[in-house]
Each structure stands twice: as C-alpha cells, then as structure tokens.
C-alpha positions in Angstrom: -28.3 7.0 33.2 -26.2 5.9 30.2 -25.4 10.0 29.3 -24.2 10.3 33.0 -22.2 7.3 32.8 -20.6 7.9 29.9 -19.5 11.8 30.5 -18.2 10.5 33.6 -16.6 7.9 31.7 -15.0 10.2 29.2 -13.9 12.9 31.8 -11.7 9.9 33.2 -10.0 8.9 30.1 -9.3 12.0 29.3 -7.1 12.8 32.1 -5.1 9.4 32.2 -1.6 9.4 30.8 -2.1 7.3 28.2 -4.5 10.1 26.6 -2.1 12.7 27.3 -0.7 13.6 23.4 -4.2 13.3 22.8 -5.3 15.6 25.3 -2.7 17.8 24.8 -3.4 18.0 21.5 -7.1 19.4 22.1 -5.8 22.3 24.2 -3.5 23.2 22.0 -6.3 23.2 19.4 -8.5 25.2 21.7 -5.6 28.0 22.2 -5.6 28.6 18.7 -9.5 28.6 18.6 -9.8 30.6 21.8 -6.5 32.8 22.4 -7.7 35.0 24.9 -9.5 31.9 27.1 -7.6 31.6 30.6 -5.5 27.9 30.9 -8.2 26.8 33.6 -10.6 27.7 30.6 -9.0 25.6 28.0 -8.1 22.6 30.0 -11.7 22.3 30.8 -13.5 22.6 27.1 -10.7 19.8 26.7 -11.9 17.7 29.1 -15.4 18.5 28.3 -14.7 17.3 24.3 -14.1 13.9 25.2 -16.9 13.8 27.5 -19.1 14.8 25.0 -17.5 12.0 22.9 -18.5 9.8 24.6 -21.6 10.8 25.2 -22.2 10.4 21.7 -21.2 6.6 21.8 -24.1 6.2 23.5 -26.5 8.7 21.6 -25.4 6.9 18.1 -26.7 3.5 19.4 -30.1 4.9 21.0 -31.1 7.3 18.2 -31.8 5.3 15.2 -33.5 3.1 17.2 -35.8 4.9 18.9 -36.1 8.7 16.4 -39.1 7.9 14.8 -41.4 10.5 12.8 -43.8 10.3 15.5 -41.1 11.0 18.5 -38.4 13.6 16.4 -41.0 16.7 17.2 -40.6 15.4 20.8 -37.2 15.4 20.7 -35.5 18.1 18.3 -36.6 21.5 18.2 -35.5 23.7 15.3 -34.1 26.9 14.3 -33.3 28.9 11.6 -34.0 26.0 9.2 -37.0 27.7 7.1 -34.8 28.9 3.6 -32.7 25.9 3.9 -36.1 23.7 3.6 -37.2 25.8 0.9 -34.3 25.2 -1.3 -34.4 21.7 -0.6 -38.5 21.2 -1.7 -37.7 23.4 -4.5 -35.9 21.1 -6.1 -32.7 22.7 -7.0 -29.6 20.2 -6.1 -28.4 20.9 -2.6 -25.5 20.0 -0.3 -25.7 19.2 2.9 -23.1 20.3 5.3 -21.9 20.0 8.8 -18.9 19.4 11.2 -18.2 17.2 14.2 -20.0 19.4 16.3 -23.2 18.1 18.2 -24.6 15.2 17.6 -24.2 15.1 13.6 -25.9 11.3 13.8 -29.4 13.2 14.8 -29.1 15.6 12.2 -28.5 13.4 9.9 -31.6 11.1 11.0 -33.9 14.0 11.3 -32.9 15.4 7.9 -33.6 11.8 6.7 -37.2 11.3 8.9 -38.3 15.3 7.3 -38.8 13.5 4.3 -35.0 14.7 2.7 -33.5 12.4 0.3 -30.1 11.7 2.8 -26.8 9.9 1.2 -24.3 10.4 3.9 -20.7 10.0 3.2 -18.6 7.7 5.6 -15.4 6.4 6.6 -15.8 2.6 7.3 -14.7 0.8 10.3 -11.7 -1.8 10.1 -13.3 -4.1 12.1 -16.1 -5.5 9.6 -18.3 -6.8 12.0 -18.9 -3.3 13.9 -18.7 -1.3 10.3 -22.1 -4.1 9.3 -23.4 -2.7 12.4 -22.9 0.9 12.1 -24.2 0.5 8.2 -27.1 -1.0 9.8 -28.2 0.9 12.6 -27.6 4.1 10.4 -30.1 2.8 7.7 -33.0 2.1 9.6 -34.5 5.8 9.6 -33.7 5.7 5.9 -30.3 7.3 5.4 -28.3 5.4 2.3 -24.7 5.0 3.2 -21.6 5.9 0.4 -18.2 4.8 1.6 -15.9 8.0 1.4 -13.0 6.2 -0.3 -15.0 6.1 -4.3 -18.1 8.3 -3.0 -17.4 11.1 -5.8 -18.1 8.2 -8.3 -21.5 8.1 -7.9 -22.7 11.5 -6.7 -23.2 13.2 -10.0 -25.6 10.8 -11.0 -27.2 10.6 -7.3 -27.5 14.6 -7.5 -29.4 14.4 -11.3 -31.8 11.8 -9.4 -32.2 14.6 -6.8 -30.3 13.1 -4.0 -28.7 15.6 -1.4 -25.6 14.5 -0.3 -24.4 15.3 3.1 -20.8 16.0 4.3 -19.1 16.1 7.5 -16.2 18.8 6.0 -14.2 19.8 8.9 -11.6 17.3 8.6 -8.1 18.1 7.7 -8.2 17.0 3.8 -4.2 16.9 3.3 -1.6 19.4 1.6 -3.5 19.7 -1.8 -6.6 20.6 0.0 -7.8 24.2 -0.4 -6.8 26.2 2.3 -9.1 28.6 4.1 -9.5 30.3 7.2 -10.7 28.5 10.3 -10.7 30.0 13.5 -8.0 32.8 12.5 -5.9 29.8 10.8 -5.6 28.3 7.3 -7.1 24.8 7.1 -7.0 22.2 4.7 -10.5 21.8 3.2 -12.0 19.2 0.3 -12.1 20.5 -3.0 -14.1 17.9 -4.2 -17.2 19.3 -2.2 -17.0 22.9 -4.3 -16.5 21.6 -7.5 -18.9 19.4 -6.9 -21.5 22.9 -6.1 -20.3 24.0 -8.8 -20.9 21.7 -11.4 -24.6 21.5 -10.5 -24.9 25.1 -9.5 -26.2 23.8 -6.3 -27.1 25.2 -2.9 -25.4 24.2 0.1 -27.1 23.8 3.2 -24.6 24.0 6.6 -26.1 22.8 9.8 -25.7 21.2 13.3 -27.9 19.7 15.8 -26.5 20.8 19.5 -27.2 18.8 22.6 -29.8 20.4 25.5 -29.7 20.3 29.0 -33.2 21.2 29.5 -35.4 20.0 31.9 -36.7 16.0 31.5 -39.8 16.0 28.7 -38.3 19.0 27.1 -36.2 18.6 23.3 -32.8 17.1 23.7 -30.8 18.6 20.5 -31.5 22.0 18.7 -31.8 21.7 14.9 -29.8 24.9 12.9 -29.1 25.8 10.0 -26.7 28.3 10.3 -26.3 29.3 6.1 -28.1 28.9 3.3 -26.3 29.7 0.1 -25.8 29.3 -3.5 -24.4 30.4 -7.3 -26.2 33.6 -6.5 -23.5 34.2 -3.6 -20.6 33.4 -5.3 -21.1 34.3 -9.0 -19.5 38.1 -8.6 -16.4 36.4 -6.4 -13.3 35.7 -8.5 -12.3 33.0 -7.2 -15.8 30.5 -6.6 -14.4 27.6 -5.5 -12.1 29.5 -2.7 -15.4 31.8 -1.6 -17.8 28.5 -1.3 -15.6 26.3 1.1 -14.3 29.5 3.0 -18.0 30.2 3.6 -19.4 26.7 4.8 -16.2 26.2 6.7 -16.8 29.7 8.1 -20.6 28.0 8.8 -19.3 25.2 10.7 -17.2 27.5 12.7 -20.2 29.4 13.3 -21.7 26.0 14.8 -18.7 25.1 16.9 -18.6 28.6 19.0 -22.3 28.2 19.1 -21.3 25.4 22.0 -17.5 24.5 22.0 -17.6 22.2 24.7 -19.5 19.8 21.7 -16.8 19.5 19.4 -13.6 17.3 18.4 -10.8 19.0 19.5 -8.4 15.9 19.5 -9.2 15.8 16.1 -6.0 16.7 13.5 -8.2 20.0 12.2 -4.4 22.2 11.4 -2.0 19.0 10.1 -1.6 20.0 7.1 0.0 23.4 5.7 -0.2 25.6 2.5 2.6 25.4 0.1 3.7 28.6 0.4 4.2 27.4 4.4 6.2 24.8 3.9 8.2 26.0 1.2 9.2 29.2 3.1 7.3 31.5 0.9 6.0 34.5 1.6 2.1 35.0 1.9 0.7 34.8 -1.6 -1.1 38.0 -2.9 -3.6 36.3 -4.3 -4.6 34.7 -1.2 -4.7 37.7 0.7 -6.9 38.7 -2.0 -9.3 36.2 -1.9 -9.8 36.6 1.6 -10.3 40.6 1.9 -13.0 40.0 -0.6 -15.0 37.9 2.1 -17.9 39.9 3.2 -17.8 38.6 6.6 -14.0 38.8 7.3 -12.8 42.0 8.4 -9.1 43.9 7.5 -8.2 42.7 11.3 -9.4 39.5 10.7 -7.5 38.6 7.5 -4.2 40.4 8.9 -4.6 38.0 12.3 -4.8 35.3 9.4 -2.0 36.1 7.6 0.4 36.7 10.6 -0.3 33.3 11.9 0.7 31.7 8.6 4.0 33.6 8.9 4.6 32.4 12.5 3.5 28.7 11.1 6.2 29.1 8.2 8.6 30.2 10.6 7.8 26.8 13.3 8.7 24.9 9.8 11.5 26.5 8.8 13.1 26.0 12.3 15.9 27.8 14.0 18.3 29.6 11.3 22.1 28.6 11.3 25.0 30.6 11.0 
C-alpha cells in the first residue's frame, strides 16, 4: 500500500510546476543517456525517476527494520555475485561500489547481513534530528556509518583491519575530478576512490540491487554484481588510475541501462567539465588515448565521446563575435 502510495505520490510532484527545472533537468539527462529514445519515451523514464524516488523513501524506512538474516533469502535473489564473494572471503582488500540506481540501501544491508565487513560513506543530513535517525536506522543490520566530508582519514587504517568500504560514485565530483566516459559523455569522477585501489592493490566490487515486480511471495530486489576487478586488470594500462574509475563508472552504467526507470536523473551527473572544455582547448591526445585503450569501448564509441566534448566546448564558449 505504502509503494503504491508513494509512486503515485512521486508521479504528482513530478509534473507540478514547481518541479519543473527539476524535471526538465532529468530529461535532458535522459537525452543524453538515451539519444535515439522518442520525447514520449523520455518524458516518461522522467516521470518514472521520481516515482521510483519516492518509492525508495519508503523502502529506506521499512528495510532495516524488517531485513533480517532469516527474511533476506526471502526477499533478494542474486546474480552474478559468485567472484565478487570470492574476493571478498579471500581476504584481499576490496571496494565496494555502486550508483543511485535501485535500491542502494538493500544492497548495502544485504552486503552487511552476508556476513561483509560494510563502512558506508555518507553525506549527513542538515537537520540533525533526521541525520540521528538515518545513522540509526542504517546501523541496526550492522553497517558502520563514515561521514563523507573526512571519510579518507580513516579508511587506510579501516582497509589494513579488513574493512570494505563502500561507495555510491556516480555523483558529479567537481572540475578537478577525473573525467571519464559516462553514457557517451565525460563525467567528473572521485579520484580518491582509485588512489585509494591503488594503494592497497585492492579489488573493486561494483553492484546494484534492482527493484521486482514479481508476483506477491516472490523476491523484491535482484542482487548483481556486474564487475569484479583488480591490479591484475589494470597493471598493463598506462594510465591506472584513469582505466579503474572509467571501468566501475562504465559498471554502474552497466547497472543503470539494466533498468533506467530506477535511477536519479534530476541528479547534477554532467555539471562539471574537463579543463580542456572550458578553456576552449582542443581534445587532449592523451585522453583520446586513454580511452581507445579500453577493451570495452569501441573506435565509434570513443569518436561519439570526443565529438560531444567539442559540442560541450563550443555551448561554453558561446556565440563568436565579429
């Protein structure tokens, strides 16, 4: 009753006028994403983002009440997660990644109820009363909380004590971020989370747990993990640090298309731009570089890459005048 409440609930918001930049914004998003998708298409994985929002509002304050390790079998069925459990029980340092796709609370409790030491990284809540709350309800199933702002403090030491770390690492990470491809566009990534692989020559583990619409008494979310990799991967690549956050951003892509309709759209994913964007450069060689060497990106592929960069440099640089 609450889900269908809710996704009612967000369909309406979305489409009121005070949402409209908002809104606007997602479909833009979604063009990008999803250039050959019809207008009737687009509008509707909008509107279906924000119902799926809110639908998580009210998945966030059922699930750590109620996942238990008796009920999780009942309620998550998995896929795909067999080598990323095996790097985890063998010890090596791992870290965990995802995106705002799904429900990234369930994978995070589920990860926690397998047995998986879980520190999850966090923005807190300005409103101290609800961030105590959300701390809270978040720890029950036994996930330890590390504010974002200071987080890479303490992580090294964490990692030696065999803590895996988990990351939500879609979000835009600002003009100094690392820029990668995402959905045919550069996107500002976190360094912090590579050089952080790479210190500890450490495995990184990107997942998502997707929503169901099964039947009632069948699983609710699907468990994946959608890549397993580590130093073996990116030892031969010039460049590690690029190749390891353009492949788990490439993984959390890989989640989103998996069902698009479960993702954050309104979020800010393209704010920022490269240097060479905004200081009316041309593409850098050694970015094009770095990129053809990715086994999973085609010559297509990187040229549809590199000519959106030169259409974003020429929206920056505005109209010429005589």
């Amino acid at each position: 009753m609450a889900l269908g409440m809710t996704r009612f609930t967000g369909a309406y918001y979305a489409t009121r006028s005070m949402n409209g930049k908002r809104l606007s914004r997602a479909r833009e998003h979604l063009r990008i994403a999803y250039p050959d998708a019809s207008e009737s298409e687009i509008k509707q994985l909008a509107v279906e983002s924000y119902q799926h929002l809110f639908q998580l509002g009210a998945e966030i304050a059922r699930s750590p009440r109620t996942m238990n390790i008796d009920s999780v079998l009942g309620e998550v069925e998995f896929r795909n997660v067999e080598k990323g459990l095996n790097a985890i029980v063998s010890g090596r340092p791992c870290i965990l990644m995802t995106g705002h796709c799904g429900n990234w609370e369930v994978l995070a409790i589920t990860a926690a109820l397998l047995g998986i030491p879980m520190h999850t990284i966090y923005r807190p809540v300005d409103f101290e009363p609800l961030d105590n709350w959300i701390r809270r309800e978040r720890s029950r199933p036994g996930l330890i909380m590390l504010e974002k702002f200071g987080a890479m403090h303490p992580l090294p030491t964490l990692m030696e004590q065999g803590a895996c770390p988990a990351f939500a690492a879609d979000q835009n990470a600002g003009d100094r971020g690392l820029f990668v491809p995402y959905f045919g566009r550069l996107a500002s990534s976190y360094k912090s989370i590579g050089l952080l692989a790479l210190k500890f020559n450490a495995t990184i583990i990107s997942g998502a747990a997707h929503r169901l619409h099964g039947p009632k008494g069948t699983p609710r979310f699907r468990f994946t993990i959608h890549d397993t990799f580590g130093p073996e991967d990116w030892a031969e690549h010039p460049d590690p640090l690029f190749y390891l956050t353009a492949r788990y951003r490439h993984a959390i892509e890989t989640a989103v298309r998996e069902a698009p309709e479960q993702y954050l759209w309104m979020y800010r994913i393209w704010k920022s731009r490269p240097r060479h964007e905004r200081l009316d450069k041309p593409f850098p060689d050694k970015l094009r570089e770095n990129m053809s060497l990715l086994p999973w990106m085609s010559n297509d592929e990187v040229e549809r890459v590199i000519e959106r960069s030169e259409r974003d440099r020429a929206e920056l640089r505005g109209p010429r005048t005589a």
